[in-house]
N, C-alpha and C positions, 0 to 999 in steps of 0.2 A: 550220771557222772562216772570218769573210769579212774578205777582206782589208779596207784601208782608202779603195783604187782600186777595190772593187768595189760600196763602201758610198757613193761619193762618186756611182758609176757611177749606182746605185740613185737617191739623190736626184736628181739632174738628170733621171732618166727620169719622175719623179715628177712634178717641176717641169714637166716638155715635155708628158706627160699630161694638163696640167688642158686644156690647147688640144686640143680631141675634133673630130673629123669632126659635121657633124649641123646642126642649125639653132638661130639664138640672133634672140631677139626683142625687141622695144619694143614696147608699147602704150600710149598716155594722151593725155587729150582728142583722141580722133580723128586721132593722129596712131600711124602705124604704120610702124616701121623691119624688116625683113628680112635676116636674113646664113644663107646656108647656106654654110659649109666643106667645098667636095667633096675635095680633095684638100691632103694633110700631106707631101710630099715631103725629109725632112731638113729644112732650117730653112724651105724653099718652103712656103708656105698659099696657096690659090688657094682661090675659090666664087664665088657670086653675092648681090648685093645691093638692095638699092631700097630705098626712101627716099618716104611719104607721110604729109608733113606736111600737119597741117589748113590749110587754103586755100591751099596752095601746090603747086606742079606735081611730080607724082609720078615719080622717075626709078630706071630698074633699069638693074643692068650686070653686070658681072662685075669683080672685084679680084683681084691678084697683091703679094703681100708677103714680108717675112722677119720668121722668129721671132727675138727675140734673149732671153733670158730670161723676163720674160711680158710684153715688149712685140710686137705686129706692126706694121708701118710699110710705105708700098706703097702702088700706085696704084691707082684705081676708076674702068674706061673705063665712061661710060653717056650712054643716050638719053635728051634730056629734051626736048619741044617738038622733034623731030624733027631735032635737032642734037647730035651725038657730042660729047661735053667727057671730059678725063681730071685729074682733082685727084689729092693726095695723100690717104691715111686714115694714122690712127692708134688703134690700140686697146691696151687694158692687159686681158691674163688674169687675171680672180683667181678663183677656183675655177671654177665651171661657168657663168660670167658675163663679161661684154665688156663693156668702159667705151670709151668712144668720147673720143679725145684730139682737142684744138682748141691750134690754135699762130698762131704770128707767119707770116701767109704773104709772100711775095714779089708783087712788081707784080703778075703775073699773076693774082694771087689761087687761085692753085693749087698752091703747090708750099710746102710747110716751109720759113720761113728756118734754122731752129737745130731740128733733131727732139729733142735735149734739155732744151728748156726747153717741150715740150708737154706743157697741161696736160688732166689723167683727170680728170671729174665722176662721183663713183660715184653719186649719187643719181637717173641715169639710165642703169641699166645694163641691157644686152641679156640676157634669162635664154635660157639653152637650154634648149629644147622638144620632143619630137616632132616632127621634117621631116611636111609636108603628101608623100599619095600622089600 
């Protein structure tokens, strides 16, 4: 018989499994976004990213975030035009898919004023793929 702490245990492992190691993608009109999740450390997500939109300057980096239920939240250092910037990301898990959150940011234009009132577009969401060799 399983207990009630063990069914509870179950679920949330469930919940924490939809966020997979591997690579998740965007593609449409010539705009192509990238996230590969190398490392799930406890609520730690760490990978790499980049980001090319059509007519705009294409930048890759690397992200560090926390899982909190099926949100991650956390920063993305990257090169773009040969100058390092670091903004915040946010994203929303829901099954094998990544919604990319947009918020209220501060002066800087880099940083979440309120991470709770950021809002998920599912209608462009990152599908997981096959990582390239």
């Amino acid at each position: 018989m399983v207990s009630e702490q063990e069914m509870e245990t179950e679920t949330v492992m469930e919940e924490r499994d939809s966020l997979q190691l591997g690579c998740y993608e965007y593609k449409a009109d010539g705009s192509e976004v990238k996230m590969e999740i190398t490392n799930i450390n406890g609520n730690i997500v760490e990978g790499n990213l980049s980001y090319a939109f059509a007519e705009k300057d294409k930048n890759t980096g690397t992200f560090k975030g926390t899982l909190h239920d099926d949100k991650v939240i956390g920063k993305y250092t990257f090169m773009s035009e040969g100058v390092q910037s670091v903004r915040d990301i946010a994203f929303k898990v829901e099954k094998d898919q990544l919604v990319e959150g947009f918020g209220e940011l501060d002066e800087s234009g880099t940083t979440f004023t309120d991470t709770t009132s950021i809002n998920y577009n599912s209608t462009t969401p990152w599908v997981k793929i096959h990582c390239e060799e």
